[in-house]
PDB file of N, H, CA, C and O in Angstrom:
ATOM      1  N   UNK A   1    -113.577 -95.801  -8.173  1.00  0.00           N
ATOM      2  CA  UNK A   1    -113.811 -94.457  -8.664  1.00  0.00           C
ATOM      3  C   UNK A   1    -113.403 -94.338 -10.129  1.00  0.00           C
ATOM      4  O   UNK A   1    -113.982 -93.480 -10.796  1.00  0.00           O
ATOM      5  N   UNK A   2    -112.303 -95.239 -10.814  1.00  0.00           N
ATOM      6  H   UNK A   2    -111.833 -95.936 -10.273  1.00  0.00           H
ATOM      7  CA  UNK A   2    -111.668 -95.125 -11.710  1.00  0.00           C
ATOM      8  C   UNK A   2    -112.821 -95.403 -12.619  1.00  0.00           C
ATOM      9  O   UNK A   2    -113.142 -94.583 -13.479  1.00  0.00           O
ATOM     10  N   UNK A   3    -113.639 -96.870 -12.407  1.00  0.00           N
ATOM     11  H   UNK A   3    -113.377 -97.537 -11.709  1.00  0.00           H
ATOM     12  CA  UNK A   3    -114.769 -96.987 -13.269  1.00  0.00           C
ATOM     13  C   UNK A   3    -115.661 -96.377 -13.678  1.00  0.00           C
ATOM     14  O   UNK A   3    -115.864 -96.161 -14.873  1.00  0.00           O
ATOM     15  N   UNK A   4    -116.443 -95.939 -12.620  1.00  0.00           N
ATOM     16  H   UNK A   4    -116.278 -96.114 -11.649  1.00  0.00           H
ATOM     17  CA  UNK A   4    -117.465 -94.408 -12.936  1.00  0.00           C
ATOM     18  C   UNK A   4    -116.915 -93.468 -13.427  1.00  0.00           C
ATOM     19  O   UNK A   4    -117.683 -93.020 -14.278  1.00  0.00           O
ATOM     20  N   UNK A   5    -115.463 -92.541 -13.366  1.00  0.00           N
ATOM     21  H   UNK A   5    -114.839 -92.905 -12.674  1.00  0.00           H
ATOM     22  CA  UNK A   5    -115.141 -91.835 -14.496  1.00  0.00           C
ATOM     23  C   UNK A   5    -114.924 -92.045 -16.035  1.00  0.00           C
ATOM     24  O   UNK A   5    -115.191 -91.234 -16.922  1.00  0.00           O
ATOM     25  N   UNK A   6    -114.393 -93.277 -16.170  1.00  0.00           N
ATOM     26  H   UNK A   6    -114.176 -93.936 -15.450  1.00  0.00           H
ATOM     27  CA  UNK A   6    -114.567 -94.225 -17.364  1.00  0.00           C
ATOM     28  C   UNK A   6    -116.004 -94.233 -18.320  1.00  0.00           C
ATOM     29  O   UNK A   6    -116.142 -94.064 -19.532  1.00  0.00           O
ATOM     30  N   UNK A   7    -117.024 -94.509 -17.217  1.00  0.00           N
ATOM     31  H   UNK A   7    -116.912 -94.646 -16.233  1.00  0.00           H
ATOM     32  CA  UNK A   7    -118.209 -95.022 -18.145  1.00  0.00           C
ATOM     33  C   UNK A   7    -119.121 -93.797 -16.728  1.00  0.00           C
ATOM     34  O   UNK A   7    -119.830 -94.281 -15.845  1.00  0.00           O
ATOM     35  N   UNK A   8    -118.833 -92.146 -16.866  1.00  0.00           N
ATOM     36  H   UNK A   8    -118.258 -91.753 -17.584  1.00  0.00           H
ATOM     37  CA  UNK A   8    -119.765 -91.410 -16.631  1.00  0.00           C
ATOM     38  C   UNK A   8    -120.965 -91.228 -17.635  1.00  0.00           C
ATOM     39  O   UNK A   8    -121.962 -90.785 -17.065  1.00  0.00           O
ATOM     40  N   UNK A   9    -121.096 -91.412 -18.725  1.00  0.00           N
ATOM     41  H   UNK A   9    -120.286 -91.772 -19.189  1.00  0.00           H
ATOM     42  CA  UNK A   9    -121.993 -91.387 -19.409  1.00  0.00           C
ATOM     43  C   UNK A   9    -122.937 -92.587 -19.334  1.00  0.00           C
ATOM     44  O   UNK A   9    -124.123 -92.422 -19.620  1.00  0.00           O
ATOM     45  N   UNK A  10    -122.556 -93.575 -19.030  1.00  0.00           N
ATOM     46  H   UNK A  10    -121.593 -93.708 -18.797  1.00  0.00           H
ATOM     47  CA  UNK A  10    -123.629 -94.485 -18.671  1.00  0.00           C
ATOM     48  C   UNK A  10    -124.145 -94.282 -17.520  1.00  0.00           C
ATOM     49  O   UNK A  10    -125.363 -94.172 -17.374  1.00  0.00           O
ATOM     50  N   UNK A  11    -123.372 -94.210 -16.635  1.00  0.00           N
ATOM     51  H   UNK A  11    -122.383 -94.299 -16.753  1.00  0.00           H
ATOM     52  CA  UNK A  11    -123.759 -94.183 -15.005  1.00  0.00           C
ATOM     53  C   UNK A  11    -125.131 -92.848 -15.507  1.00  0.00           C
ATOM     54  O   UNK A  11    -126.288 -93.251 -15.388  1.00  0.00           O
ATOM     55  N   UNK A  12    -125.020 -92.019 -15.800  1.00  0.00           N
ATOM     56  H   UNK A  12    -124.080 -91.692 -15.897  1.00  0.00           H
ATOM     57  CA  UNK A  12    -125.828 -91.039 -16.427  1.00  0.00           C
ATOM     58  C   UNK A  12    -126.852 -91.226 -17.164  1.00  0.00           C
ATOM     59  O   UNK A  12    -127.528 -90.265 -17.532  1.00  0.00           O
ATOM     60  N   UNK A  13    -127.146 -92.481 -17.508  1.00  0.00           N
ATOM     61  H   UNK A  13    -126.596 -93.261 -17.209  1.00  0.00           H
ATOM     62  CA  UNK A  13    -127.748 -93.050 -18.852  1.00  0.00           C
ATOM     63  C   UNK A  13    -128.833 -93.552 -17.717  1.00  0.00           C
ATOM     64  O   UNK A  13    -130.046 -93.343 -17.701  1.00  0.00           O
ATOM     65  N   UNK A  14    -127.925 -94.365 -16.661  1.00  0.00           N
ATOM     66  H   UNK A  14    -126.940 -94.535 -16.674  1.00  0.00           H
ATOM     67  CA  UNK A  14    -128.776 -95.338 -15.510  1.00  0.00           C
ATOM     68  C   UNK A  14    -129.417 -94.202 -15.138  1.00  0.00           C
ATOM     69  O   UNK A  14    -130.359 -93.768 -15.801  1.00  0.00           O
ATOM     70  N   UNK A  15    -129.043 -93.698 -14.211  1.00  0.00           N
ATOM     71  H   UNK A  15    -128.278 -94.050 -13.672  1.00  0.00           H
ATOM     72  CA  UNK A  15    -129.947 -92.347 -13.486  1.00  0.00           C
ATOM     73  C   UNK A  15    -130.902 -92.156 -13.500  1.00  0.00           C
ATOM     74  O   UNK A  15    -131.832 -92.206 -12.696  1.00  0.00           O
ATOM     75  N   UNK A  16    -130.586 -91.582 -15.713  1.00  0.00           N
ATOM     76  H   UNK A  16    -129.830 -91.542 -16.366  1.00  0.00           H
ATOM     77  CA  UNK A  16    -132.273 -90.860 -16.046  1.00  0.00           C
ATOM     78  C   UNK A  16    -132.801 -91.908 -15.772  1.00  0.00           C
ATOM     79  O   UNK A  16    -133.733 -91.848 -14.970  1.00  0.00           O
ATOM     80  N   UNK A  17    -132.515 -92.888 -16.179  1.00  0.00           N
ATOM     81  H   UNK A  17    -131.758 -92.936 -16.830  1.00  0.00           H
ATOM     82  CA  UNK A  17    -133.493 -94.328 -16.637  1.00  0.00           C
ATOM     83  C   UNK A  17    -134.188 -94.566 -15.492  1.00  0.00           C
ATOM     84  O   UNK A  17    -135.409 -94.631 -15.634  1.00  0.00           O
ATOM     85  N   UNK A  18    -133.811 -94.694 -14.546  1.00  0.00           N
ATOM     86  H   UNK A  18    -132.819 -94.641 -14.431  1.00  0.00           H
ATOM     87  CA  UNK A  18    -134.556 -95.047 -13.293  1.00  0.00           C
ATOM     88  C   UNK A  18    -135.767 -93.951 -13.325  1.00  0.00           C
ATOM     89  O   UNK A  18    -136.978 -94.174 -13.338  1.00  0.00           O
ATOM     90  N   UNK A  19    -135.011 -92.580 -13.334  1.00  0.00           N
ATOM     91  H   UNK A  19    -134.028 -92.399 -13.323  1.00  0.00           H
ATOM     92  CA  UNK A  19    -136.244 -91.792 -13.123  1.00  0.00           C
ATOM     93  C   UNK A  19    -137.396 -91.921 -14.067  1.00  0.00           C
ATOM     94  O   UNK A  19    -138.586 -91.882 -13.757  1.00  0.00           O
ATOM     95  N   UNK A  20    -136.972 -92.054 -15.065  1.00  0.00           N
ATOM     96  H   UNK A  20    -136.005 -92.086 -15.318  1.00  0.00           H
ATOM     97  CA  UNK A  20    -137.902 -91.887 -16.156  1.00  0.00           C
ATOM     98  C   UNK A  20    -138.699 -93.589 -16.041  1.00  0.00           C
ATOM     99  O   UNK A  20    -139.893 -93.833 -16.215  1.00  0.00           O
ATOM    100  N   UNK A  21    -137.832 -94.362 -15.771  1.00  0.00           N
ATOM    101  H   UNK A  21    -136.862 -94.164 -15.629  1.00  0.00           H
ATOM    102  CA  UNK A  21    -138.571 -95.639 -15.237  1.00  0.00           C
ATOM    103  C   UNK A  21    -139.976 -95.686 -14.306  1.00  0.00           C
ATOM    104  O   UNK A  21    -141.136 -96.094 -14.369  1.00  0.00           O
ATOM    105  N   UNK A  22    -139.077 -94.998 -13.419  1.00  0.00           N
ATOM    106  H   UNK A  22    -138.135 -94.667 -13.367  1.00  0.00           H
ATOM    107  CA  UNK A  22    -140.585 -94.653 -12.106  1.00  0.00           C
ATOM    108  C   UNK A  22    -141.597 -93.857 -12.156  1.00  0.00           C
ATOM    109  O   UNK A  22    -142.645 -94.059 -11.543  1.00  0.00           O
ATOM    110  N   UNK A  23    -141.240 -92.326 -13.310  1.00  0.00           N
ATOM    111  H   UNK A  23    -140.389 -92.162 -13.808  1.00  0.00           H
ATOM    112  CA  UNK A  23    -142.133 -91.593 -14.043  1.00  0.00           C
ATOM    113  C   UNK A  23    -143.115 -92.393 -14.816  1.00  0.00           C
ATOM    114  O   UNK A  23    -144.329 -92.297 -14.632  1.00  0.00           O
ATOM    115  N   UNK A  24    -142.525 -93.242 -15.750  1.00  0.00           N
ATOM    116  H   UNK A  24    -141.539 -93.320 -15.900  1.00  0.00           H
ATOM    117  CA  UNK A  24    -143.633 -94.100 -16.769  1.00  0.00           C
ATOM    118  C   UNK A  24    -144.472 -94.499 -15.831  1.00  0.00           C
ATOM    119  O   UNK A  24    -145.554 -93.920 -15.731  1.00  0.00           O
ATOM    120  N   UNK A  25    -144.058 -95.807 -14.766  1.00  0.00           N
ATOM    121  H   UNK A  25    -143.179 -96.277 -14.848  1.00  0.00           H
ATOM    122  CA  UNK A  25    -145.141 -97.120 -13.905  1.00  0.00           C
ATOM    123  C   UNK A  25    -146.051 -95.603 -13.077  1.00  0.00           C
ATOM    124  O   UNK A  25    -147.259 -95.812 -12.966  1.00  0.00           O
ATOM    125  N   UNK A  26    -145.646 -94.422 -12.622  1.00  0.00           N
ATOM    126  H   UNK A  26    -144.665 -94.253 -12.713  1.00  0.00           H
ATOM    127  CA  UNK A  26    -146.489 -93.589 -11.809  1.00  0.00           C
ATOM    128  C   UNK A  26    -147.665 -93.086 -12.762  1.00  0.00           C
ATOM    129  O   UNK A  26    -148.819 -93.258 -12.369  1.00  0.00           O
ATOM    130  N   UNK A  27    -147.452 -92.515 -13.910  1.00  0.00           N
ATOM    131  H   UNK A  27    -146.514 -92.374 -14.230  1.00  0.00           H
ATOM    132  CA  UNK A  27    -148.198 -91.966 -14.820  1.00  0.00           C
ATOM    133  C   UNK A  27    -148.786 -92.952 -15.568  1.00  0.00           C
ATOM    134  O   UNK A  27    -150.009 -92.935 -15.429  1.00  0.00           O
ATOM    135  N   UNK A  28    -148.390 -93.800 -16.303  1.00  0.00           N
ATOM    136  H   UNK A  28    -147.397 -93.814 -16.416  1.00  0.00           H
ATOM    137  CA  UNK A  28    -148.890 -94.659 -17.442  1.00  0.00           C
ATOM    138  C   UNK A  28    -149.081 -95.765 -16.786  1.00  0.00           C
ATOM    139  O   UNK A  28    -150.191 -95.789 -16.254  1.00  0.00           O
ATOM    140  N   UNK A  29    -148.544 -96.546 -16.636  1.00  0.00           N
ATOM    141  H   UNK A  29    -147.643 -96.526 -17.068  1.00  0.00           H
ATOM    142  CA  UNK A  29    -148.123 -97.817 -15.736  1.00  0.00           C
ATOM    143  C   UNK A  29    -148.943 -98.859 -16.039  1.00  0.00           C
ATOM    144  O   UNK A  29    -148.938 -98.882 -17.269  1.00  0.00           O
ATOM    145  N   UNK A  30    -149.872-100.016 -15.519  1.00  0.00           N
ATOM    146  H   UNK A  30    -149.876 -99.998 -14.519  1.00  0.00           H
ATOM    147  CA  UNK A  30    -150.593-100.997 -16.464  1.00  0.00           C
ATOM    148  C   UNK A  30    -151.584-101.026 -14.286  1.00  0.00           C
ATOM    149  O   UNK A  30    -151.336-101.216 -13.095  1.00  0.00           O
ATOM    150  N   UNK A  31    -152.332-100.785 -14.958  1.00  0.00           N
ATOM    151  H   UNK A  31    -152.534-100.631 -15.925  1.00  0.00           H
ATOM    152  CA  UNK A  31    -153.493-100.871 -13.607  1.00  0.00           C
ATOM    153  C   UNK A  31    -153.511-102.132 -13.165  1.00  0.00           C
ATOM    154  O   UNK A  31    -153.074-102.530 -12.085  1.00  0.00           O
ATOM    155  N   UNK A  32    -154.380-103.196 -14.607  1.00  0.00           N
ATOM    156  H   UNK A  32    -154.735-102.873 -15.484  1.00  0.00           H
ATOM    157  CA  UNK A  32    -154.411-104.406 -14.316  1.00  0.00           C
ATOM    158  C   UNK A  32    -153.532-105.048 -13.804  1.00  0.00           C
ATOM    159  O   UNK A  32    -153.846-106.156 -13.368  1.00  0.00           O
ATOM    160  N   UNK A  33    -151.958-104.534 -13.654  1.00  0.00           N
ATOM    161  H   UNK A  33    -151.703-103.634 -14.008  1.00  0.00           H
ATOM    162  CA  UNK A  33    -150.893-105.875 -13.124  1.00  0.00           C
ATOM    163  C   UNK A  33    -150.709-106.716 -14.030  1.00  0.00           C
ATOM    164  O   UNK A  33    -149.634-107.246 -14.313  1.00  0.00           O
ATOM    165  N   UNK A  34    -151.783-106.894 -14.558  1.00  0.00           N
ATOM    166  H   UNK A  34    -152.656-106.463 -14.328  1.00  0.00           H
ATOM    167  CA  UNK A  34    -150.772-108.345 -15.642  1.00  0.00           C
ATOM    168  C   UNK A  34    -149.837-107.883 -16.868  1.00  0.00           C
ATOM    169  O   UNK A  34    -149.682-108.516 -17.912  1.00  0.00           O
ATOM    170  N   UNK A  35    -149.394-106.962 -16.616  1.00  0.00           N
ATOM    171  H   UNK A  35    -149.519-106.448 -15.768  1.00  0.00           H
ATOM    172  CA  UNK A  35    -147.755-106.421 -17.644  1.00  0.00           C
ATOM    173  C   UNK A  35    -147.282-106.603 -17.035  1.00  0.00           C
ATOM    174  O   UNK A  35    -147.532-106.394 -15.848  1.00  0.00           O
ATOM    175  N   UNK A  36    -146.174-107.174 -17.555  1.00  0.00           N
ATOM    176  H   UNK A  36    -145.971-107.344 -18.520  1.00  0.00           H
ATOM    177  CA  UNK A  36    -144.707-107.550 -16.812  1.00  0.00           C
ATOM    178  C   UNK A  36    -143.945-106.475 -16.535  1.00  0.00           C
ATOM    179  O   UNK A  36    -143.761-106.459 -15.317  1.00  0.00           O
ATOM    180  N   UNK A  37    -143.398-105.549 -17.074  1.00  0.00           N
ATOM    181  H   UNK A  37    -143.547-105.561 -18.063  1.00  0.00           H
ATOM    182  CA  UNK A  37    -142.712-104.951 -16.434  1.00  0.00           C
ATOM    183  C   UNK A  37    -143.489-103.353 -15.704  1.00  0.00           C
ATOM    184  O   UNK A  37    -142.901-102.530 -15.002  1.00  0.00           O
ATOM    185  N   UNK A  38    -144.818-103.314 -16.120  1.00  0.00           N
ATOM    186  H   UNK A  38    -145.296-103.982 -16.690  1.00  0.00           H
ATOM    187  CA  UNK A  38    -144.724-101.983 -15.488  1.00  0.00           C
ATOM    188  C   UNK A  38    -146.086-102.107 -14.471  1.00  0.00           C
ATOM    189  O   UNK A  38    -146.854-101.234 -14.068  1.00  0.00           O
ATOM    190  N   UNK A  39    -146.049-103.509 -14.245  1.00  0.00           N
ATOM    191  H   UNK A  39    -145.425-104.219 -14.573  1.00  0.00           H
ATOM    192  CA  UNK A  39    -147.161-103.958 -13.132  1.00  0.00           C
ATOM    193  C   UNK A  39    -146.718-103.010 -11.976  1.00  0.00           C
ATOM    194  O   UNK A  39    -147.368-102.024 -11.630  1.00  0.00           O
ATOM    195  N   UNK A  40    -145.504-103.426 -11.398  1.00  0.00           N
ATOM    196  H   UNK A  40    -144.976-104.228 -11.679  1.00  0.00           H
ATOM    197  CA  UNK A  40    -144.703-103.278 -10.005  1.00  0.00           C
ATOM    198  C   UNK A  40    -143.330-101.883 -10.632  1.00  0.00           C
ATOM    199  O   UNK A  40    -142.603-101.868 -11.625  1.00  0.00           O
ATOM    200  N   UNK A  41    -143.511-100.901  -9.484  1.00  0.00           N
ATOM    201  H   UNK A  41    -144.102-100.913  -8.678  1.00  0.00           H
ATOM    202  CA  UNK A  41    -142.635 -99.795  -9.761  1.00  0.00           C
ATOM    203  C   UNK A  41    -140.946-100.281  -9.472  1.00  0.00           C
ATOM    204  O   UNK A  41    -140.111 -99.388  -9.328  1.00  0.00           O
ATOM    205  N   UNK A  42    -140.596-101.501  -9.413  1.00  0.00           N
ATOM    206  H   UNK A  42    -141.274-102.226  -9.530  1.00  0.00           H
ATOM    207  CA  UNK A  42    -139.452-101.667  -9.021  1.00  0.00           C
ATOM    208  C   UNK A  42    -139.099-102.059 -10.822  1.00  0.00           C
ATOM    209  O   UNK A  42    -138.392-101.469 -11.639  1.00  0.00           O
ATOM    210  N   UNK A  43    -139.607-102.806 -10.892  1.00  0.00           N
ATOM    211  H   UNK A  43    -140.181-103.286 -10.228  1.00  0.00           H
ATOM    212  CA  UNK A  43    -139.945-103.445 -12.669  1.00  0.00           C
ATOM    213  C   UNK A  43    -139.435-102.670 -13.382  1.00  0.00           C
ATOM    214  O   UNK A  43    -138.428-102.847 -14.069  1.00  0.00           O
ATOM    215  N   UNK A  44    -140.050-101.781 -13.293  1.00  0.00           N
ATOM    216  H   UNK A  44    -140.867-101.638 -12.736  1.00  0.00           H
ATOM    217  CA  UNK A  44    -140.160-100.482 -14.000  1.00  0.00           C
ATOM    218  C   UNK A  44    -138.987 -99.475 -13.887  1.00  0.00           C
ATOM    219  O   UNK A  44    -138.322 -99.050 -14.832  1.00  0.00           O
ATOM    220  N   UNK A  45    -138.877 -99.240 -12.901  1.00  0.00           N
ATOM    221  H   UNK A  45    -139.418 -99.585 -12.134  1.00  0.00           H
ATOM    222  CA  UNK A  45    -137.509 -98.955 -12.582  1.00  0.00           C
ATOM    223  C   UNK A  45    -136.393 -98.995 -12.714  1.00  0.00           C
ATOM    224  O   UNK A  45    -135.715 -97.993 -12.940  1.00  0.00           O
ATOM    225  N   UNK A  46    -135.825-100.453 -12.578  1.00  0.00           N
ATOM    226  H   UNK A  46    -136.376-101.266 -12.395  1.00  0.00           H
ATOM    227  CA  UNK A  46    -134.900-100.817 -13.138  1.00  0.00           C
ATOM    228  C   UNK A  46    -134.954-101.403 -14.614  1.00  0.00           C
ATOM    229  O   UNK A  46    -133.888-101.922 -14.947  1.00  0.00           O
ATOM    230  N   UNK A  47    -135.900-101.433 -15.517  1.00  0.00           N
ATOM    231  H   UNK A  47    -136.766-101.012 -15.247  1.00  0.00           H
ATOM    232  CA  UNK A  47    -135.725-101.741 -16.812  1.00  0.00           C
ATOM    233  C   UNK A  47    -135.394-100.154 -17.262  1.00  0.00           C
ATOM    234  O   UNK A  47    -134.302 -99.856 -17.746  1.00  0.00           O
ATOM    235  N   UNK A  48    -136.346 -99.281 -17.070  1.00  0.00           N
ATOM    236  H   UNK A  48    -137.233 -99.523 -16.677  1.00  0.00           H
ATOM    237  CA  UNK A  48    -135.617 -97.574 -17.250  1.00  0.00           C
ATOM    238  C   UNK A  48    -134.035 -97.471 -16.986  1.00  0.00           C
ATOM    239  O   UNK A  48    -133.183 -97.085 -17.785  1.00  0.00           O
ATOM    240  N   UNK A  49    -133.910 -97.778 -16.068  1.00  0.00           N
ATOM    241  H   UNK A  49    -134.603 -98.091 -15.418  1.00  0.00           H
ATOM    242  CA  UNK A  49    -132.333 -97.983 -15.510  1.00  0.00           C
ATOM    243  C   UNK A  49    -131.201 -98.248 -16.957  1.00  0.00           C
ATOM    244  O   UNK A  49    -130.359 -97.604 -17.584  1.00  0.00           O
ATOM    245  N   UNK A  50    -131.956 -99.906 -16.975  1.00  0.00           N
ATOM    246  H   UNK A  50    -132.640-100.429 -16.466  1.00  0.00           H
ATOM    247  CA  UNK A  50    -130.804-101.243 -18.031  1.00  0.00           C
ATOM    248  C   UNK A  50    -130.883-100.014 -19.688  1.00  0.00           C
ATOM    249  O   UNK A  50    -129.876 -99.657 -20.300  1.00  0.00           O
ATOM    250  N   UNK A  51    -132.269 -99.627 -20.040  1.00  0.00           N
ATOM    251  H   UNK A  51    -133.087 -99.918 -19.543  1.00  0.00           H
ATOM    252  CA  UNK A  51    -132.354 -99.428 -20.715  1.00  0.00           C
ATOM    253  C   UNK A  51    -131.692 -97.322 -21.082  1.00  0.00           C
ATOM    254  O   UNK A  51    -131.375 -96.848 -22.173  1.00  0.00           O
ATOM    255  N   UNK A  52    -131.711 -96.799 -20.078  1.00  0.00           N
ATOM    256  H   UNK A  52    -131.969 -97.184 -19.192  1.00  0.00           H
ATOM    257  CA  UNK A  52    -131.133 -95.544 -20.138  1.00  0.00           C
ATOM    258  C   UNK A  52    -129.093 -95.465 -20.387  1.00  0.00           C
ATOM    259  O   UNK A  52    -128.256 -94.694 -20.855  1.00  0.00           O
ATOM    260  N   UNK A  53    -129.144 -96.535 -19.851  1.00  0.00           N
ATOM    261  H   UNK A  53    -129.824 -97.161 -19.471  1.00  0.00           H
ATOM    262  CA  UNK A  53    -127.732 -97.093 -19.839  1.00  0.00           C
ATOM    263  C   UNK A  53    -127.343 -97.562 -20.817  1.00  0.00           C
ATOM    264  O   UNK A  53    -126.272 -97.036 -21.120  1.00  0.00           O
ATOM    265  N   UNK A  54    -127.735 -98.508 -21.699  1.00  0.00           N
ATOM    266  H   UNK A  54    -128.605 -98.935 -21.453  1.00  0.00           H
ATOM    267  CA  UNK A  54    -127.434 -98.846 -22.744  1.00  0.00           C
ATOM    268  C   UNK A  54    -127.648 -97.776 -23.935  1.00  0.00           C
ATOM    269  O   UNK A  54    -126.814 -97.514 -24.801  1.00  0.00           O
ATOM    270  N   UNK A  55    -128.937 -97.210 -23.803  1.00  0.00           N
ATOM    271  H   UNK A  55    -129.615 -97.423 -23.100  1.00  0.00           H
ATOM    272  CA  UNK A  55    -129.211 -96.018 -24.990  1.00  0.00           C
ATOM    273  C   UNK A  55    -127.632 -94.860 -24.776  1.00  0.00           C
ATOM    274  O   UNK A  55    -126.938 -94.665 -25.774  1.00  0.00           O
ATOM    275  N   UNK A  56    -127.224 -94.168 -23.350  1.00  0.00           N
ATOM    276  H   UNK A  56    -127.788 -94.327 -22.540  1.00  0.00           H
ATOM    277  CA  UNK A  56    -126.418 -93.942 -23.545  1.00  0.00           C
ATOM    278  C   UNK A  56    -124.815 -94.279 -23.652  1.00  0.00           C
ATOM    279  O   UNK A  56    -123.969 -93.481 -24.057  1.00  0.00           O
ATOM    280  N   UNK A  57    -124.644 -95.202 -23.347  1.00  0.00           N
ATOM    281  H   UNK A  57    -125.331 -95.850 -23.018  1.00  0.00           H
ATOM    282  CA  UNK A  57    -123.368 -96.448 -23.398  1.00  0.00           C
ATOM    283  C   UNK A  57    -122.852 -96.186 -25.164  1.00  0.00           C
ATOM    284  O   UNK A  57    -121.697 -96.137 -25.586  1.00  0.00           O
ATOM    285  N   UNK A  58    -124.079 -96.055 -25.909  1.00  0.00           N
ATOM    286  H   UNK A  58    -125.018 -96.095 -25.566  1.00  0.00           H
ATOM    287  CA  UNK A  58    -123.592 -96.281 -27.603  1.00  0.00           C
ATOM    288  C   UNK A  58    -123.491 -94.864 -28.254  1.00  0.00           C
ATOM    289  O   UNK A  58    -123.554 -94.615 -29.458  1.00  0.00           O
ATOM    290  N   UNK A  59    -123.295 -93.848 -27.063  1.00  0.00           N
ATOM    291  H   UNK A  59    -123.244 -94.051 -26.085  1.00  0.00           H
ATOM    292  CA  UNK A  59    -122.391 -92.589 -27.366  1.00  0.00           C
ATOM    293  C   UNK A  59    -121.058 -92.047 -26.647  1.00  0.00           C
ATOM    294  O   UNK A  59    -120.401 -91.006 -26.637  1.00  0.00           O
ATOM    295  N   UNK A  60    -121.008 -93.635 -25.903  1.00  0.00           N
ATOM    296  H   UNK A  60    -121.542 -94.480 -25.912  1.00  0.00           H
ATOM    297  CA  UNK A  60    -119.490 -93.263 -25.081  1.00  0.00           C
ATOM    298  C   UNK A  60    -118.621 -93.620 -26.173  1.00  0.00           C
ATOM    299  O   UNK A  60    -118.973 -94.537 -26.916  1.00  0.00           O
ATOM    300  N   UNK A  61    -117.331 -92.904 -26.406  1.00  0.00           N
ATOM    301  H   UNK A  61    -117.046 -92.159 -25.803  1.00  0.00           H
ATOM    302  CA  UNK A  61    -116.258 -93.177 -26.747  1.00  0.00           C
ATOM    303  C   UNK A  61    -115.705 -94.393 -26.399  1.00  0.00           C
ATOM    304  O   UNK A  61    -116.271 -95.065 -25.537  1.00  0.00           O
ATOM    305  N   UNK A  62    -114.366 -94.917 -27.096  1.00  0.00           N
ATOM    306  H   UNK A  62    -113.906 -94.371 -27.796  1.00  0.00           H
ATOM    307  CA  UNK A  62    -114.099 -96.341 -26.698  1.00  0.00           C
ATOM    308  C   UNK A  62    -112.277 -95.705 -27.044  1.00  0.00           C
ATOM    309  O   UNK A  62    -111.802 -95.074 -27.988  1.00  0.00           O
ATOM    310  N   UNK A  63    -111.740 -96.201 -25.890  1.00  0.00           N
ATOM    311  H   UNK A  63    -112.126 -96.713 -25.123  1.00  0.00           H
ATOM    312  CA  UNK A  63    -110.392 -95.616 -25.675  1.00  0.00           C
ATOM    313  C   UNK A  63    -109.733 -97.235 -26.063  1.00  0.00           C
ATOM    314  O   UNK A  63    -109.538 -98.238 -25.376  1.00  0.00           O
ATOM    315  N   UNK A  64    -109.604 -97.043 -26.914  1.00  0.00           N
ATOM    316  H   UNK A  64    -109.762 -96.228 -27.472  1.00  0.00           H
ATOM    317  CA  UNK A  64    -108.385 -98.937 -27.621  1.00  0.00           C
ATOM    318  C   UNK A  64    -107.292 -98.286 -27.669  1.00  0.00           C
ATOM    319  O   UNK A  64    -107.178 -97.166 -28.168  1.00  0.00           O
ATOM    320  N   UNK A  65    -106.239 -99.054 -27.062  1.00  0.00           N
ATOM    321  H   UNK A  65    -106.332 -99.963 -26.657  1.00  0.00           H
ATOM    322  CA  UNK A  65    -104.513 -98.838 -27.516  1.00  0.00           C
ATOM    323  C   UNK A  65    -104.425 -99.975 -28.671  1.00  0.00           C
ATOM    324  O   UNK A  65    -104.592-101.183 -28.505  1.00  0.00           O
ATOM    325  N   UNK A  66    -104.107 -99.264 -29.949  1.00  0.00           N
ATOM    326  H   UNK A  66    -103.971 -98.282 -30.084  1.00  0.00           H
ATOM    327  CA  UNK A  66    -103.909-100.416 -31.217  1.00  0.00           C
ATOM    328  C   UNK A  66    -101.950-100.810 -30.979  1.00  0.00           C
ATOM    329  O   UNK A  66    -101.085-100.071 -30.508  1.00  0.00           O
ATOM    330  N   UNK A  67    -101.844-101.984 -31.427  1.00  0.00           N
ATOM    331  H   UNK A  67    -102.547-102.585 -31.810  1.00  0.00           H
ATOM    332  CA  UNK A  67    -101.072-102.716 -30.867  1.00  0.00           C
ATOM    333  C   UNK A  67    -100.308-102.656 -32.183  1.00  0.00           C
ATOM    334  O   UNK A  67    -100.899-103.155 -33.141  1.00  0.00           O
ATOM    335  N   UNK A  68     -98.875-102.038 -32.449  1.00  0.00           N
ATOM    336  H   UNK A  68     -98.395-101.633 -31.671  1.00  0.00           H
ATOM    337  CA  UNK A  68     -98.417-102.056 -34.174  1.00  0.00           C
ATOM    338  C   UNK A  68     -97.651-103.282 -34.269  1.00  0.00           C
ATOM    339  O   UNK A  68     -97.165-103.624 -35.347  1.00  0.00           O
TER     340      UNK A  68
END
């Protein structure tokens, strides 16, 4: 539990990402299949995921104890 309060803003980041992952492959998505990631809605999915997470990860704060 300690972790997810730590890094709630990512866990948050994942979320959208998924959704917005599965939004893109439903709406836009690549008919033909031969795109790699937005052939298959799982693909898609979890790259929304990696990628919602990281976009928000680089507005979390970073708690360092500096060492004198």
């Amino acid at each position: 539990m300690k972790i997810i309060k730590k890094n709630t803003l990512t866990v948050i980041g994942v979320l959208i990402g998924f959704v917005a992952g599965y939004l893109y492959y439903h709406y836009i998505g690549c008919n033909s299949g031969t795109c790699a990631i937005t052939s298959k809605p799982l693909n898609s999915t979890l790259y929304g995921g990696l990628m919602g997470g990281l976009l928000l990860n680089m507005f979390q704060k970073k708690n360092r104890k500096e060492h004198d």
